[in-house]
C-alpha atoms as one frame of an Amber mdcrd trajectory, in Angstrom:
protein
 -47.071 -14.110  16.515 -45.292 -15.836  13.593 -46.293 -14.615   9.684 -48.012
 -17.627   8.547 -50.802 -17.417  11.326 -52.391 -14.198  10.004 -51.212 -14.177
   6.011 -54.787 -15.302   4.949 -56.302 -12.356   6.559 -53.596 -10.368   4.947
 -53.851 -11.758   1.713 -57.848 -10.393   1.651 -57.000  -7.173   3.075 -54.643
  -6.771   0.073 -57.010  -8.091  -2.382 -59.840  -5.954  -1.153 -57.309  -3.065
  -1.287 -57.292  -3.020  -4.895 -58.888   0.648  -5.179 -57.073   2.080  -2.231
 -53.739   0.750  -0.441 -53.099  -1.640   2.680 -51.719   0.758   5.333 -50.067
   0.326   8.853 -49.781   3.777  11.166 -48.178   3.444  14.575 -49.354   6.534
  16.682 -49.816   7.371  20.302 -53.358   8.562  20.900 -54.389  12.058  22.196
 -56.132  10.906  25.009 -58.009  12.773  27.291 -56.741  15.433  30.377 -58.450
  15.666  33.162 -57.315  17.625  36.476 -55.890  20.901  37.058 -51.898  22.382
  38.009 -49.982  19.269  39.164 -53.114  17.199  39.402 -53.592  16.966  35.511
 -53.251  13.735  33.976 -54.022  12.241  30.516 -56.062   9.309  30.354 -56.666
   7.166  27.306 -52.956   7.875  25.399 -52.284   4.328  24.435 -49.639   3.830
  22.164 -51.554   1.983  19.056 -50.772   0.045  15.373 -53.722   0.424  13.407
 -53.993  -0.783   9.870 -56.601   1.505   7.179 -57.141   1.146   3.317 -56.813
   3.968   2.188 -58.226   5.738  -1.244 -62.003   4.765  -0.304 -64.731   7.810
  -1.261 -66.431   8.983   1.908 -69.630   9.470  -0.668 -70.137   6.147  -1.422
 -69.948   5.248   2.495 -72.811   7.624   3.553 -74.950   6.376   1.043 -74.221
   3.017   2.155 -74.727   3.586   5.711 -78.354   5.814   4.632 -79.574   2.101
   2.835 -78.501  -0.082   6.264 -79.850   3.237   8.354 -82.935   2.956   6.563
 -83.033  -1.126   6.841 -82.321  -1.321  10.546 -84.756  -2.412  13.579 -85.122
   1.070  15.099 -87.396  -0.753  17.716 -85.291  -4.100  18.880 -81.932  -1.703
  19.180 -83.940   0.214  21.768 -85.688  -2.332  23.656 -82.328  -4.065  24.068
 -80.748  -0.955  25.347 -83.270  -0.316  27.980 -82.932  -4.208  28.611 -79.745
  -3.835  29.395 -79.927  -0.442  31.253 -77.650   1.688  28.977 -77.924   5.044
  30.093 -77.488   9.367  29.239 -77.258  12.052  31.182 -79.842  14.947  31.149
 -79.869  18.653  32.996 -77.032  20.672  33.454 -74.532  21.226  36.379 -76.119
  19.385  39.374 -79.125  19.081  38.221 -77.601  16.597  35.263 -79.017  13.341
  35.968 -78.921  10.501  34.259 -81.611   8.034  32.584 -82.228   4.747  31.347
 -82.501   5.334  26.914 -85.277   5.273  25.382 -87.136   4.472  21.815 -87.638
   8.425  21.115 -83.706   8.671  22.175 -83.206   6.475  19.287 -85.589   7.671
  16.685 -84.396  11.168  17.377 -80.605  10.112  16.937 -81.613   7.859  13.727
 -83.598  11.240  12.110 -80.224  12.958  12.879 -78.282  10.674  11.609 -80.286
  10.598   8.388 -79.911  14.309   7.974 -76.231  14.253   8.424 -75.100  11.355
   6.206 -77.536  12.878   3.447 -75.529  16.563   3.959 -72.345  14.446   3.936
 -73.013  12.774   0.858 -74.402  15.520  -1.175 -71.935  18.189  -0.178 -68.610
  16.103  -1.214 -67.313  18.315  -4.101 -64.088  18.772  -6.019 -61.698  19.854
  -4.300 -60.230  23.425  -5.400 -56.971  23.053  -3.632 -54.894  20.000  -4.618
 -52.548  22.580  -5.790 -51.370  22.918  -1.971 -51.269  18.931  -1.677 -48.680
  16.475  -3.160 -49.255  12.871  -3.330 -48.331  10.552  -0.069 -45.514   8.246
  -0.760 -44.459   5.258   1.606 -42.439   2.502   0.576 -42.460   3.084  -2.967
 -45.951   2.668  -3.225 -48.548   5.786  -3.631 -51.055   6.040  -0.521 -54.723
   6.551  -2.049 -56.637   8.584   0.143 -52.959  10.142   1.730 -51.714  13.700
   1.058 -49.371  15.787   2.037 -49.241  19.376   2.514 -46.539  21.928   1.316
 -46.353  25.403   0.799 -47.537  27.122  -2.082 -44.753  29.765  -2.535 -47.099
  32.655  -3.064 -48.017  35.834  -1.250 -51.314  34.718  -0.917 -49.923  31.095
   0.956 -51.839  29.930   4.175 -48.997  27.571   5.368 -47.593  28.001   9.011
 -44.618  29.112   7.697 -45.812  31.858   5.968 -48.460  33.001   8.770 -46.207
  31.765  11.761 -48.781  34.163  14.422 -51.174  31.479  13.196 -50.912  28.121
  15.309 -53.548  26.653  13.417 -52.773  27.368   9.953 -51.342  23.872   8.027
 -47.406  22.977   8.772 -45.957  22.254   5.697 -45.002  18.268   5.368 -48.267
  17.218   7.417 -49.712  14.231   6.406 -53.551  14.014   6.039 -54.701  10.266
   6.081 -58.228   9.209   5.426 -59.529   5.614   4.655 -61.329   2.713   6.614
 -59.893   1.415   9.821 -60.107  -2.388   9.479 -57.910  -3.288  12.738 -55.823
  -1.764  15.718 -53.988  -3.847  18.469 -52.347  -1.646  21.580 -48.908  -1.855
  21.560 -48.150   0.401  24.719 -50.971   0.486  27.172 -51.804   4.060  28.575
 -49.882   4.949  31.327 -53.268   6.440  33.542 -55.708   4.192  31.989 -58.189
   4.556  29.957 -60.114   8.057  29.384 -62.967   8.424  31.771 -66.533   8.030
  30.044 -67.912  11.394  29.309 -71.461  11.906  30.224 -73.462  12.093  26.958
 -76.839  12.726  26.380 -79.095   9.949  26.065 -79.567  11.328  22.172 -75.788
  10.817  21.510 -75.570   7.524  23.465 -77.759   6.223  20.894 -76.555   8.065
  17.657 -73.213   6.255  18.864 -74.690   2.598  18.989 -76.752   2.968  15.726
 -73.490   4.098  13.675 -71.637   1.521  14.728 -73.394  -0.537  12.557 -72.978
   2.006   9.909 -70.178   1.280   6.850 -69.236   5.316   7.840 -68.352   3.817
  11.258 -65.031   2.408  10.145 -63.784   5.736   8.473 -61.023   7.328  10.238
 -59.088  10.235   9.420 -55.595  11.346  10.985 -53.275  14.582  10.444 -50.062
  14.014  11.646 -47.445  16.970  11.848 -43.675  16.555  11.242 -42.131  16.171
  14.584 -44.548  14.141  16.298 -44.740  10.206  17.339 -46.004   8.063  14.273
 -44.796   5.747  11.864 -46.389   4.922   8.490 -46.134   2.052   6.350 -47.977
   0.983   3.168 -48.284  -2.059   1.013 -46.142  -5.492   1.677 -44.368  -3.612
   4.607 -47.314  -2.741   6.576 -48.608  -5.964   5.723 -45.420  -7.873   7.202
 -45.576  -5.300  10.180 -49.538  -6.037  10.903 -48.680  -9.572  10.920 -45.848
  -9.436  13.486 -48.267  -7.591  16.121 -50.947 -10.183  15.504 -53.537  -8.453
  14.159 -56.818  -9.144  13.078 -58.965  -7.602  10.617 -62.360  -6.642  10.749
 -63.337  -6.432   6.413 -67.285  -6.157   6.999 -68.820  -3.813   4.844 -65.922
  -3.212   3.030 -67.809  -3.627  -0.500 -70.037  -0.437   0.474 -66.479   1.646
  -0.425
């Protein structure tokens, strides 16, 4: 895919990245395990590019997605699901069975929904430990919405070096990545497949179809530890890179940021 074809796209991305920055992060995925001794495999570990802007406040999403929440046909979004058969699984070991959704599925997951974005958006304070975080720097340019962690130097410092019988404490020089995902293209397929479909409830199948028409639906957040696969780039290079893997970009909603 030559540059020219996708530079328009790229040229709104950038614009619209005016509060935040245009970033490109190649990662493999975690993907799912399934199986046990020699039979485990890992499904769903596809190899990905996926572009973000970065520097958005999550606040200003859930209040967003509350107003379209609040807006949306409650009603139509389940009668089309149980047009179209979309099902959830009920009961527990073999007695789980599974069901056709229905419109108290959906009002249920919509007044959950409601009570989460509302906690989300009115619990977002200032943060009382930047002193543990310096700023993300790729390319020359400063990632909005990208830290990186380091340790403090002090007795009372929660880094992994510091606490190494701790495997989940912070490794210093992890990068912690939060912003909108506007577009992802696969760039080496999973070697299994794709991760199996786990069987949800019928409450969670449809909290998952309402918020993807939710602004909060395109916020993504990634921590990625020194020493493992990923590549970051910000600004004109991740805009030259996105181009070269032909990608496209999704910008809807992008003014609720």
């Amino acid at each position: 895919m030559g540059h020219n074809a996708n530079s328009t796209v790229t040229a709104a991305a950038l614009s619209t990245a005016k509060r935040g920055t245009f970033t490109g992060l190649t990662i493999r995925k975690k993907g799912r395990t399934r199986g046990r001794g020699d039979a485990k495999l890992t499904y769903g570990d596809d190899r990905v590019h996926v572009c973000i802007l970065t520097g958005f406040r999550y606040r200003a999403l859930c209040e967003r997605s509350l107003e379209e929440l609040a807006e949306m046909d409650i009603v139509s979004l389940a009668a089309n699901a149980a047009k179209r058969g979309v099902t959830g699984w009920e009961g527990k070991g073999r007695a789980k069975a599974e069901r056709v959704l229905t419109q108290a599925d959906f009002e249920a997951a919509a007044n959950e929904l409601v009570e989460s974005l509302t906690d989300s958006k009115n619990g977002e304070n200032t943060s009382t430990t930047d002193h543990v975080y310096d700023s993300l720097v790729v390319d020359g340019e400063t990632v909005r919405g990208g830290r990186v962690y380091k340790c403090a130097g002090t007795d009372a410092c929660r880094c992994r070096n510091c606490n190494p019988d701790d495997p989940k404490a912070p490794l210093p020089g992890t990068i912690y990545l939060q912003g909108l995902k506007i577009g992802e293209t696969i760039l080496e397929a999973a070697a299994n497949g794709p991760a199996p479909k786990s069987k949800s409830s019928p409450k969670v199948v449809a909290k998952n179809m309402i918020r993807k028409y939710l602004p909060v639906a395109k916020y993504v957040s990634y921590s990625l530890e020194p020493g493992t696969e990923y590549r970051l780039n910000a600004g004109g290079t991740a805009a030259v890179e996105a181009d070269e893997h032909g990608i496209r970009f999704d910008l809807a909603g992008m003014e609720a940021a």
